[in-house]
C-alpha positions as a Markdown table, in Angstrom:
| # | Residue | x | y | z |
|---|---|---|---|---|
| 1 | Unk | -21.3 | 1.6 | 5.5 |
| 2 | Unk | -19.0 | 4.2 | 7.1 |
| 3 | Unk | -15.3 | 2.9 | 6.6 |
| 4 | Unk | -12.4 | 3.9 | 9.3 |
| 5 | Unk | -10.1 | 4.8 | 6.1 |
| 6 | Unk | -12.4 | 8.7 | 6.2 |
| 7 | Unk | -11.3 | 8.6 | 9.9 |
| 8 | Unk | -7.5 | 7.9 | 9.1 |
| 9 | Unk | -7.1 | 10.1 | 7.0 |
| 10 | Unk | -7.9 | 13.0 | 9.3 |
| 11 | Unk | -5.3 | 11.7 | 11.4 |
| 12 | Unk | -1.5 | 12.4 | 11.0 |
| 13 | Unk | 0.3 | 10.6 | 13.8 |
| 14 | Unk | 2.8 | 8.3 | 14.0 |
| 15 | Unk | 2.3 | 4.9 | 12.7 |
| 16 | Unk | -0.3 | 2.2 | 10.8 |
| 17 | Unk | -2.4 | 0.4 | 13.0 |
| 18 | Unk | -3.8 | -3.0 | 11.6 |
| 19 | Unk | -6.0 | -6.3 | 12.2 |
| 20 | Unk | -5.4 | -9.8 | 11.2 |
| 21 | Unk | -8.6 | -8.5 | 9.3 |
| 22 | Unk | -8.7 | -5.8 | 7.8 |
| 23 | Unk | -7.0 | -2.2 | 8.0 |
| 24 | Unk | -8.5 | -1.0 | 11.3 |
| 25 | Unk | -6.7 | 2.4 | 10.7 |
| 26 | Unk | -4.2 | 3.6 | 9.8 |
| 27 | Unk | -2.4 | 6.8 | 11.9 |
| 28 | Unk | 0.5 | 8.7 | 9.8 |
| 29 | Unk | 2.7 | 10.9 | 10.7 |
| 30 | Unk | 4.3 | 13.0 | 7.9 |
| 31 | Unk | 3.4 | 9.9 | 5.5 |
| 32 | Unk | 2.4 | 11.9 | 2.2 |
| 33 | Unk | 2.3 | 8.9 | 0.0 |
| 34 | Unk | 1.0 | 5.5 | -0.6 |
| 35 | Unk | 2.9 | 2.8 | -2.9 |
| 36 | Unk | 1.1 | 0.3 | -4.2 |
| 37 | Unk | 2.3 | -3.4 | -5.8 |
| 38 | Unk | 0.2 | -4.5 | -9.0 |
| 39 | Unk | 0.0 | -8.2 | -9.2 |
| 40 | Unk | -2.2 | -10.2 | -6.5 |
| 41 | Unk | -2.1 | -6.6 | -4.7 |
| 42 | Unk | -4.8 | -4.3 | -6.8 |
| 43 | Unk | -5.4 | -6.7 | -9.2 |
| 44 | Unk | -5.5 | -10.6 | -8.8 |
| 45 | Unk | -3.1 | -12.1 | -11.1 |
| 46 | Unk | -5.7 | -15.4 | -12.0 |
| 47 | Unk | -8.9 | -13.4 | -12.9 |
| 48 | Unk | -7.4 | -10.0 | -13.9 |
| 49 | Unk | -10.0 | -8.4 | -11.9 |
| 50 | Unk | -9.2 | -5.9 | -9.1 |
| 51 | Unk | -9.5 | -6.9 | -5.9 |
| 52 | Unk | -12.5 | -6.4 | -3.9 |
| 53 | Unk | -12.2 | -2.5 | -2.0 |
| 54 | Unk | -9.2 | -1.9 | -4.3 |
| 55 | Unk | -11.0 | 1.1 | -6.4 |
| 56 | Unk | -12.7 | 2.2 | -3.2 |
| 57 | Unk | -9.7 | 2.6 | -1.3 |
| 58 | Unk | -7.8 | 3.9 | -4.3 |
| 59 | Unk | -10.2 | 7.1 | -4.4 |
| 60 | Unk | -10.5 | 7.3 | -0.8 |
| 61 | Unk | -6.8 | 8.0 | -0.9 |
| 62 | Unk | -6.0 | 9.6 | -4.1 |
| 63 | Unk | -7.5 | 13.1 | -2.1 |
| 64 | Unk | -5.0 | 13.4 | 0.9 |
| 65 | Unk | -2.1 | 11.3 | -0.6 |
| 66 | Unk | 0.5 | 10.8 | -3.5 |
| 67 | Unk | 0.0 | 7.6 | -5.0 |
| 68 | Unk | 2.3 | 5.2 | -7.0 |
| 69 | Unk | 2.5 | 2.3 | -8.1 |
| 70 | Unk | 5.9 | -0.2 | -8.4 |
| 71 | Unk | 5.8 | -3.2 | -10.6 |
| 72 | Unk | 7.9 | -5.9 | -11.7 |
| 73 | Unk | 6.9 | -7.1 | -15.0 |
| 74 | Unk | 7.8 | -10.0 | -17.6 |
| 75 | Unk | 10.7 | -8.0 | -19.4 |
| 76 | Unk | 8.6 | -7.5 | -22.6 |
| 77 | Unk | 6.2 | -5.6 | -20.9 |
| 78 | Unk | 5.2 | -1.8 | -21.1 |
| 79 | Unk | 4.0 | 0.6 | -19.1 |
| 80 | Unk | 1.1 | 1.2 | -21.6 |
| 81 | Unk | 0.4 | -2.5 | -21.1 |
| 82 | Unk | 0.7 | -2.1 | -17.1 |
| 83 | Unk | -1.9 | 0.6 | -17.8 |
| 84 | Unk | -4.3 | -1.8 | -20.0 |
| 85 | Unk | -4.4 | -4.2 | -17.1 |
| 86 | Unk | -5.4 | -1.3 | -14.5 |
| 87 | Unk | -8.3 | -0.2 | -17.2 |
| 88 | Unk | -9.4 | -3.6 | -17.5 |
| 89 | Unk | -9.5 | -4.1 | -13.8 |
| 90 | Unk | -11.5 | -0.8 | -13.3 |
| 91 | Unk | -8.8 | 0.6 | -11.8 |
| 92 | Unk | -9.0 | 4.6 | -11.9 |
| 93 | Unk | -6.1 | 6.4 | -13.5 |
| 94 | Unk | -4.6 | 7.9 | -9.7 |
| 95 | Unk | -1.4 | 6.9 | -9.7 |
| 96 | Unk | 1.1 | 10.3 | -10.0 |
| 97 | Unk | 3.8 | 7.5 | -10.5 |
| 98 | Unk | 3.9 | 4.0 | -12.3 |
| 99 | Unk | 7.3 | 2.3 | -12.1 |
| 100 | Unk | 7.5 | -0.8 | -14.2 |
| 101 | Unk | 10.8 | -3.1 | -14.1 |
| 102 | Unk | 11.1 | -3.5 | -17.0 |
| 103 | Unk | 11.3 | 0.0 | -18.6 |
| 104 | Unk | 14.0 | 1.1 | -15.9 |
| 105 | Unk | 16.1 | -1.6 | -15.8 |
| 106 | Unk | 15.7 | -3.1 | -12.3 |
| 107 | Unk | 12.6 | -4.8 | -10.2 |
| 108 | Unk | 12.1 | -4.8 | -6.0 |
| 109 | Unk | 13.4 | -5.7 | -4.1 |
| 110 | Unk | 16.3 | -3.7 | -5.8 |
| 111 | Unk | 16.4 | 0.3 | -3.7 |
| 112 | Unk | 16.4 | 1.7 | -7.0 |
| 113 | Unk | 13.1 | 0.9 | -8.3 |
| 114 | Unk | 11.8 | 2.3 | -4.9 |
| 115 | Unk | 14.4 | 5.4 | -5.1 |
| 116 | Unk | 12.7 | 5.9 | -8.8 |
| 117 | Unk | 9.2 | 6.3 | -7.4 |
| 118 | Unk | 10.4 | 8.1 | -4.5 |
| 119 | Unk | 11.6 | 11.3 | -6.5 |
| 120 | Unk | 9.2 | 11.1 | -8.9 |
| 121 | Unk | 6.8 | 11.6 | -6.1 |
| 122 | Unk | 9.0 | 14.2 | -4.5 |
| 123 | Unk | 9.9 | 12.5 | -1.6 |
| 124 | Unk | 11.7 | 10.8 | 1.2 |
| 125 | Unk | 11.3 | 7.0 | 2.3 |
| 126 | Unk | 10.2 | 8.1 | 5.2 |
| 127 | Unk | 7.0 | 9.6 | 4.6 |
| 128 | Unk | 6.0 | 7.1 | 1.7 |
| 129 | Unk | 3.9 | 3.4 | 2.8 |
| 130 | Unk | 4.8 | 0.5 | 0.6 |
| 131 | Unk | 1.6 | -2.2 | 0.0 |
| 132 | Unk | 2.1 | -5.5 | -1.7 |
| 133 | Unk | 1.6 | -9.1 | -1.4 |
| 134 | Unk | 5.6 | -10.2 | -1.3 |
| 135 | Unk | 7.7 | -10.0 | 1.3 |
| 136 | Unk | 11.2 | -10.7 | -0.5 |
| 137 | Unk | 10.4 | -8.2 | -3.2 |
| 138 | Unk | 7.8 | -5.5 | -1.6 |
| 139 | Unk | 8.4 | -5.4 | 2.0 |
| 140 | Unk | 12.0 | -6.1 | 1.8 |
| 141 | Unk | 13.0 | -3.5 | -0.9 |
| 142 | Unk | 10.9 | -1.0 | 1.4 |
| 143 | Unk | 11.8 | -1.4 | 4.3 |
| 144 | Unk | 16.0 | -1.6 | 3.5 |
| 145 | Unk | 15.2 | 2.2 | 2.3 |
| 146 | Unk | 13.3 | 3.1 | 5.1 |
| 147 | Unk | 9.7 | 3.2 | 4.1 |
| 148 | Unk | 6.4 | 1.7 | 6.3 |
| 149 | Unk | 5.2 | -1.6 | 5.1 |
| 150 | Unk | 1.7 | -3.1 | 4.9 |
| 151 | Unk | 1.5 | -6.9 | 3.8 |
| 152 | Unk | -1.7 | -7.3 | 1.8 |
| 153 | Unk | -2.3 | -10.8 | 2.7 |
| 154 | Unk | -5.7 | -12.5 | 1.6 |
| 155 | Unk | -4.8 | -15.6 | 2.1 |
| 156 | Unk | -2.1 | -17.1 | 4.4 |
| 157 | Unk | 0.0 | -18.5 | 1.2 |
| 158 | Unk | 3.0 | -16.1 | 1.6 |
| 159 | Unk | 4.4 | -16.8 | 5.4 |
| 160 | Unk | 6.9 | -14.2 | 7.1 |
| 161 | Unk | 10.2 | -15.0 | 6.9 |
| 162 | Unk | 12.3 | -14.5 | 9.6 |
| 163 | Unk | 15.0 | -11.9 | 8.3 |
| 164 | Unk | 12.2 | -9.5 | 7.3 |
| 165 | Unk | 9.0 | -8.5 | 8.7 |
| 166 | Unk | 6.8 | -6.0 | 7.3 |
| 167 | Unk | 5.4 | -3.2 | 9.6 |
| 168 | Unk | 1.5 | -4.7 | 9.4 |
| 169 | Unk | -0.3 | -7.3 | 7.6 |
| 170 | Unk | -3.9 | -7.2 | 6.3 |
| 171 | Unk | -5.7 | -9.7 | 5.0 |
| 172 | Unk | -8.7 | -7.2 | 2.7 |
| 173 | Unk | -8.3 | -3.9 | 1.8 |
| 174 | Unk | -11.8 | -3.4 | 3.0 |
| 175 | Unk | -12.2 | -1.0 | 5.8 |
| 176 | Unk | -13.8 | -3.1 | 9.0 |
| 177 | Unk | -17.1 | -1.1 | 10.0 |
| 178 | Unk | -17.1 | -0.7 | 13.7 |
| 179 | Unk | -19.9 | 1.6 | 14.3 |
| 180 | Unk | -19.6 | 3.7 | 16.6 |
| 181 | Unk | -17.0 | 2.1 | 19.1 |
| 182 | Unk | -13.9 | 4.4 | 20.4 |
| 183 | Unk | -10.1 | 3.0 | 19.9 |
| 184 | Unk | -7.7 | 4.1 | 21.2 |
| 185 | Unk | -4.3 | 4.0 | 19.7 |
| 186 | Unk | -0.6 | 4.4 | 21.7 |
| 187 | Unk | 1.8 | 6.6 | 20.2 |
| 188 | Unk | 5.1 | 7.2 | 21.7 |
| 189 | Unk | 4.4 | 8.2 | 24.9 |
| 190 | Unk | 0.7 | 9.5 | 24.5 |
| 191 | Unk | -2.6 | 7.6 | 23.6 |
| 192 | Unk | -4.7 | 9.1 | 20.8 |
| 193 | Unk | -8.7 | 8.5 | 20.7 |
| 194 | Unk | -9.8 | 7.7 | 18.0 |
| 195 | Unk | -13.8 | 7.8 | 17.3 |
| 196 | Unk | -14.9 | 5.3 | 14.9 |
């Protein structure tokens, strides 16, 4: 199954482009990283087991991005525990940068924890994507710096609030396959084509 994630990241536009179902694709512009929550984002926080596309998606990006990952954790835990849990998950080891809340002394939707990742990624907030499942800790914290947000969504449990709306929303971190239909995606003033 050919996934649209190969097709996005050929693409470096302006913005992420999204279904109610899945990511469609995503078109960046400048965006040189992707931060990812842990909990009931990679990894479901019932079974312990990553979530289905996680590892698939992680290695898909891990070639034309920085990745991270931002945490907040029960104050006793570690990174080297944080890094158990990804093992145990069959989560590859991709992530430049793992920020856990409890070993720097702040957790989202605090600017710091983001600011943290940020420079140890070498970068602005700008050309970074925040994913998580939470909207008063994930989306919130990233978007009151100024990164893109993506809502990972499975379920409809966590509704939008009304001060704070993340960019997009995606319900599977699965790719949709669309064989070979065309999109095409607005940008500012012009319309991109995107072959699928």
């Amino acid at each position: 199954m050919r996934h649209l994630i190969d097709d996005v990241l050929r693409l470096q536009i302006h913005s992420i482009y999204t279904s109610k179902y899945a990511v469609t694709y995503i078109v960046l512009k400048m965006i040189k990283a992707v931060i990812f929550d842990l909990g009931n984002t990679l990894v479901s926080e019932e079974t312990g087991n990553a979530f289905p596309y996680a590892v698939e998606v992680l290695n898909q990006l891990k070639n034309k991005y920085k990745l991270a990952l931002i945490t907040n954790v029960h104050p006793t835990t570690t990174t080297e525990k944080v890094q158990e849990i990804l093992a145990e998950a069959g989560i590859p080891d991709v992530f430049e940068v793992v920020v856990v809340s409890s070993e720097v002394g702040c957790s989202k939707p605090n600017p710091q924890i983001f600011e943290i990742a940020l420079n140890g990624l070498d970068i602005e907030p700008e050309e970074a994507v925040m994913i998580g499942n939470i909207i008063s800790t994930d989306i919130f914290g990233a978007n009151r710096i100024g990164m893109k947000t993506v809502l990972f969504q499975p379920s409809n449990e966590y509704q939008r609030s009304d001060w704070e709306n993340p960019d997009h929303t995606i319900h599977s971190l699965r790719a949709r396959d669309y064989g070979s239909r065309i999109h095409y995606a607005r940008c500012s003033n012009a319309w991109y084509k995107i072959s699928v």
